[in-house]
C-alpha positions, 0 to 999 in steps of 0.5 A: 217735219219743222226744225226751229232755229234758236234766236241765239243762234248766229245766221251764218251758223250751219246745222249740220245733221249727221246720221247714225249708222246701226250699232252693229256697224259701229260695234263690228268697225270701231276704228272707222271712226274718225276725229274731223281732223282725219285722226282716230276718235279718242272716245274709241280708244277708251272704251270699255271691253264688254265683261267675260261670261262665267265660267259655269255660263261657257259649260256646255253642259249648264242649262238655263236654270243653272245659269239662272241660279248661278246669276242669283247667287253671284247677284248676292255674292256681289253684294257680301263682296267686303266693299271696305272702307265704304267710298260712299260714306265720310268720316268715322263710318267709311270704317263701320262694316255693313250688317251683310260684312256682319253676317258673314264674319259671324257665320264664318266664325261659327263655322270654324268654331263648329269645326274646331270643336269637332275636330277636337272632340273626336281626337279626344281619347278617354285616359286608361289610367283610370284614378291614377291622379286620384291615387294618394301617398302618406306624407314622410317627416325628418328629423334635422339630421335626416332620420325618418321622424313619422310618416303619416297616412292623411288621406283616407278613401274607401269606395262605396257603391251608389247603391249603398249610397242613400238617396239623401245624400245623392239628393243633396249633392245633386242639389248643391252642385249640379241639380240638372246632372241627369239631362245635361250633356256633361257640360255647362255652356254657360257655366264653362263661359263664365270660368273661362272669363275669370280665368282670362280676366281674374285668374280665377276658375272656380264655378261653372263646373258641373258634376262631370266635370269635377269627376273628369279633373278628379281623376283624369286631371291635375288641379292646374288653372288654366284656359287649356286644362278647362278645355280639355276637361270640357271635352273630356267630360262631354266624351265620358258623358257618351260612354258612361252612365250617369249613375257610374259618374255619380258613383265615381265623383262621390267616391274621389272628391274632397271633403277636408280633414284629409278624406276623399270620398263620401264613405270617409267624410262620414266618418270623419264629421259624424263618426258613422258609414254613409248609410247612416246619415240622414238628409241633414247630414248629407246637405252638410257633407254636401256643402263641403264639396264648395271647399272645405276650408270655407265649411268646416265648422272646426276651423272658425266661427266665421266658417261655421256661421257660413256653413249653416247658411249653406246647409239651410239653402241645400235643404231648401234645394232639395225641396225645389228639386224634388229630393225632399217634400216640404213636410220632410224639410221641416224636420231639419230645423237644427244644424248637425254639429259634426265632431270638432276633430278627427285624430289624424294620427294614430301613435299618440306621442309627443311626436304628432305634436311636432309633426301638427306643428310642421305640417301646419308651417310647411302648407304655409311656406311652401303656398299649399293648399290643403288639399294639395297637401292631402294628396301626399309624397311629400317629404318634409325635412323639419328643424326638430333635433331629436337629442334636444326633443329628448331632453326635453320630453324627459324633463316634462314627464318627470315634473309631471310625474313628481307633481302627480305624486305631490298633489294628484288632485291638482297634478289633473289640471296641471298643465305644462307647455315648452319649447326650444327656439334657435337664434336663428328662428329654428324651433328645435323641440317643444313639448305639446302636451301628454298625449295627442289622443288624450289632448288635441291642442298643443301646449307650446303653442297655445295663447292661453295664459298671461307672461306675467313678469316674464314681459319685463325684458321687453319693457326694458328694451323699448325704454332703452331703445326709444327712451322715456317722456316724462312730460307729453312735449319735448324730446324723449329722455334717454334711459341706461341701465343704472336709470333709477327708480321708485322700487317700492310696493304699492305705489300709485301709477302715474302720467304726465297729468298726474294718477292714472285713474282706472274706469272704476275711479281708482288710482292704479296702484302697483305691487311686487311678489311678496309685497316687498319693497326695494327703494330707488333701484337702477332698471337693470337690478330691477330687471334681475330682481324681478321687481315689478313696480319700477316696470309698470311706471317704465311702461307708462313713461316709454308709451304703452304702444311703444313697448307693444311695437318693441314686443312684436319686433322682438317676436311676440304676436299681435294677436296676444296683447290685449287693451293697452292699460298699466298692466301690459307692462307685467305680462298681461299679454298671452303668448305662446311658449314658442314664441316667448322663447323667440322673443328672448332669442332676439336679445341673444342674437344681438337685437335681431329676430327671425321668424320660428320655423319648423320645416327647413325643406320639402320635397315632393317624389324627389323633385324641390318645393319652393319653401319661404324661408324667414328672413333675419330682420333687426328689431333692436339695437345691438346695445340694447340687446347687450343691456337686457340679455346682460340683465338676465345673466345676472338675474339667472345668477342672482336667483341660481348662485349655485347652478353648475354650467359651462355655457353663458345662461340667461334667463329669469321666472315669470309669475302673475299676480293672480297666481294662475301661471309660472314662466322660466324663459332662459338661453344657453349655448345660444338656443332659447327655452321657454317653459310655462305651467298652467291649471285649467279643468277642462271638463268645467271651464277654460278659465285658468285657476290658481296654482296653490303651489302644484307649479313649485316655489320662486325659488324651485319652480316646475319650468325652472326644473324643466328647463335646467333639465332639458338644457344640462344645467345642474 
């Protein structure tokens, strides 16, 4: 054996050799070695020591095929290890867990899951008290002074069992609102999913519920939206699911669910929309009571036109469900072309007085304040303290009845379509008595709330007021002009309607020209004798000069609803505009309280099995000056003195007729003892048109006029 020495190598240099001894020499005498220099090799003092076997490795009782698999499982175990950040990697990936980091996080969380969902299942008991949430209460209304006032039973419920209950109708239910209810396991997955995301993200939960669920939150649950509720009603729905038949759930959901107009179940729906027993419906009917179950503010053709429009659509889509789902063959859907119209209203009462009309009135005010749905509102045990005075109710309902008894003896054949509408509005927005009409059974809408017919000129104190307020421009630059009460003008009958440019000019071509009651003309005369005169020619001008929007806003400050104005042309200014009995009443209300309007209300409290419900009240807001209300309610004192020299009455009145140039209605509004009443009577034949039709003289002369009656009578005033 040759060793050759590398040229580079210096020639005094010596190589020198050294022998290895074995490996278990070195391993058995580590600290044998040593540096040249006589010390410890420091390579030895560093050496690792070799890695402790497992603990299952030093059983005596582990055979090799154990330690075999234990060493595989490690091996794998060893890579799962969270190696975390990587030190392998750079920058944003160091952060970015492994597939295998992956993995494992998401089968631990399944596992937890799994558990979680176990545990709760089985510590999940079905409640006793079986209905106990579906269990309805009548509603208690009171006077102001706290007496009971009515007490009604809107809720209405009659068990029915599915065997009386006709395939259709099962059929078209099943469709609507859970087609796989027979083989689901009581829950939808996806569904749950898609409500619990809205509920985190939008606060919303509808959808995604499948029949037992609705069922379980029928009667086991309240209607509270929230994650928690949802996830107990899923487990509740999968136990019951176990421990029911389909067929009892299907029985209890369609004997507890809601379907408006204040019935439960479908036995009382039926008869609430088609007037006849469940088992009489047909599969047209049943996809309409089944479309009700989405929500039956939304489906009731009764309450809109949009509602309607939206409940054939849905009604179309049932029956063509039907026919996917096997409820119906396709011959059997072609007989259902027209949609059956249900009856336009259910009596929710049953006495028939003047006292529904003002329990409608609280009822509709009181969902509204105190943020109740309808629904809500038809479980019951509220008890609901409004602001009708009884004496003053009284009062009024007499004098109605005896003008209407008096025009029946006058004039039967008018006295038919006679109809007269009133109410009594506190300065302070308080409603406290209206008359809605003769009988509700016989009329169910209500008079004093009905925009059914134009103010005529008892609009003027409104057009008074915004000139007052806002003044006048007689030309389109520059400021306004300010406007008194002694402002003169032309009182004349006949004259033509102007603007800054000249004559208004109608669409037809034709100037407008105004005109007073009877034709008379008055010469220059100052706005407030116009105003307690009643002349209507100084006003449509003031109109027009002040700006037709202007005195429309000024309306609607005052308390006048937007919805009753109509285009904004000359004749706005006497009274086109239709507003409701309460409402005017509130409006003159305004000038009393000194230019300040509060809202009408008809509930000034409510209260639910003892405990308070929140209630928004109306706050007092200003919508005229102090001196502008002076000016006009000044200018109806003297109009009401002017017209009545001779009325006896300790308290300050004011207050003036209201008459249409077409003859179609007859106003009295006036205030006394700081409560304003507003009295309209109207002809209309129901039976022939909605139109109103001319007086002829049923509703009394200017002089002695029906509301005036009404009025005075319910206000003492001789």
């Amino acid at each position: 054996m040759q060793l050759k020495v590398p040229a580079s190598m210096n020639a005094d240099e010596t190589v020198l050799l050294r022998t290895v001894e074995a490996a278990a020499t070195d391993n058995a005498n580590p600290s044998s070695a040593t540096a040249p220099d006589g010390s410890a090799s420091g390579r030895s003092r560093h050496r690792r020591r070799a890695p402790r076997p497992s603990l299952l490795s030093r059983i005596p009782a582990a055979g090799p095929g154990l330690n075999r698999f234990v060493t595989r499982v490690g091996s794998h175990a060893h890579r799962l290890r969270p190696r975390y950040p990587h030190a392998d990697r750079t920058g944003w990936r160091r952060w970015v867990p492994s597939w295998r980091q992956w993995l494992g996080a998401a089968l631990t969380f399944t596992g937890l899951t799994v558990a979680l969902l176990g545990s709760a299942y089985a510590a999940t008991d079905i409640p006793e008290n079986l209905n106990s949430y579906a269990t309805q209460q009548d509603n208690v209304y009171f006077w102001s002074d706290g007496t009971p006032m009515a007490r009604t039973g809107w809720v209405r419920r009659q068990e029915m069992p599915l065997k009386d209950i006709p395939e259709d109708v099962r059929g078209a239910v099943l469709a609507a609102e859970n087609a796989s209810f027979y083989s689901d396991p009581g829950i939808s997955f996806s569904g749950l999913t898609r409500a619990l995301w809205r509920t985190l993200g939008q606060g919303d939960t509808q959808g995604g519920s499948t029949i037992t669920q609705q069922y379980v939150k029928n009667v086991y649950l309240n209607q509270d939206r929230s994650v928690g509720r949802k996830f107990t009603e899923a487990m509740l729905a999968l136990k019951l699911d176990n421990e029911m038949s389909k067929d009892d759930i299907l029985e209890g959901y369609l004997n507890t669910s809601w379907f408006g107009r204040g019935t439960y179940g479908i036995q009382r729906a039926a008869q609430a929309y088609y007037g006849k027993d469940v088992g009489e419906l047909d599969a047209g009917e049943a996809a309409f009571l089944a479309s009700l179950l989405k929500g039956a503010g939304l489906y009731d053709p009764a309450l809109s036109e949009a509602n309607h429009a939206r409940a054939v659509e849905r009604w179309s889509w049932i029956l063509d469900r039907m026919v996917d789902t096997g409820a119906l063959s396709k011959s059997e859907r072609a007989r259902y072309k027209e949609f059956p119209e249900p009856l336009k209203r259910t009596p929710g009462y049953d006495t028939g007085k003047q006292s529904d009309y003002l329990v409608e009135l609280a009822a509709q005010y009181a969902k509204k304040a105190a943020h109740l749905s309808a629904r809500e509102f038809d479980l019951g045990g509220y008890q609901i303290y409004t602001t009708f005075d009884r004496k003053q109710e009284t009062a009024l309902t007499d004098a109605v009845d005896k003008a209407r008894k008096q025009a029946r003896k006058d004039d039967p054949a008018k006295a038919k379509s006679l109809h007269l509408g009133a109410a009594s509005v506190a300065t302070d927005g308080r409603i406290l008595a209206l008359h809605g009409g003769p009988d509700h059974r016989e009329q169910g809408f209500n008079e004093s709330n009905a925009t059914t017919v134009p103010a005529g000129s008892a609009f003027l104190p409104f057009v008074y007021a915004a000139a007052l307020e806002n003044g006048v421009h007689k030309t389109r630059e520059g400021p306004a002009t300010e406007v008194t009460p002694q402002t003169l003008y032309d009182g004349d009958d006949g004259i033509a309607v102007t603007t800054p440019e000249g004559p208004y000019w109608d669409r037809g071509g034709k100037k407008v020209i105004s005109h007073n009651d009877g034709r008379k003309s008055y010469g220059r005369i100052s706005l407030s004798r116009a105003l307690a005169l009643s002349v209507n020619t100084p006003f449509m001008q003031l109109g027009m000069d002040t700006g037709l929007d202007t005195v429309r806003d000024t309306a609607q400050r005052a308390g006048l609803l937007s919805s009753s104005f109509g285009p904004q042309v000359p004749a706005m200014s006497l009274g086109s505009a239709t507003p409701s009995a309460i409402r005017m009443a509130s409006g003159y209300a305004t000038f009393a309280a000194a230019g300040k309007h509060v809202e009408p209300y008809s509930v000034a409290r409510i209260t639910r099995n003892g405990s308070e419900v929140a209630l928004a009240k109306p706050a007092s807001r200003r919508a005229v000056k102090a001196t502008v209300a002076e000016a006009v309610q000044s200018a109806l004192t003297d109009a009401f003195r002017t017209a009545r020299p001779q009325a006896a009455t300790t308290a300050t009145v004011a207050g003036k007729a209201g008459t249409t140039q077409n003859d179609t209605a007859a106003w009295y509004v006036g205030t006394a003892d700081s409560v304003s009443t507003a009295v309209v009577a109207y002809r209309i034949d129901l039976s022939k048109s909605l139109e109103p039709l001319p007086l002829k003289g049923i509703a009394g002369s200017l002089d002695d006029s029906v509301p005036y009656r009404i009025f005075s009578g319910a206000r003492g005033i001789g």
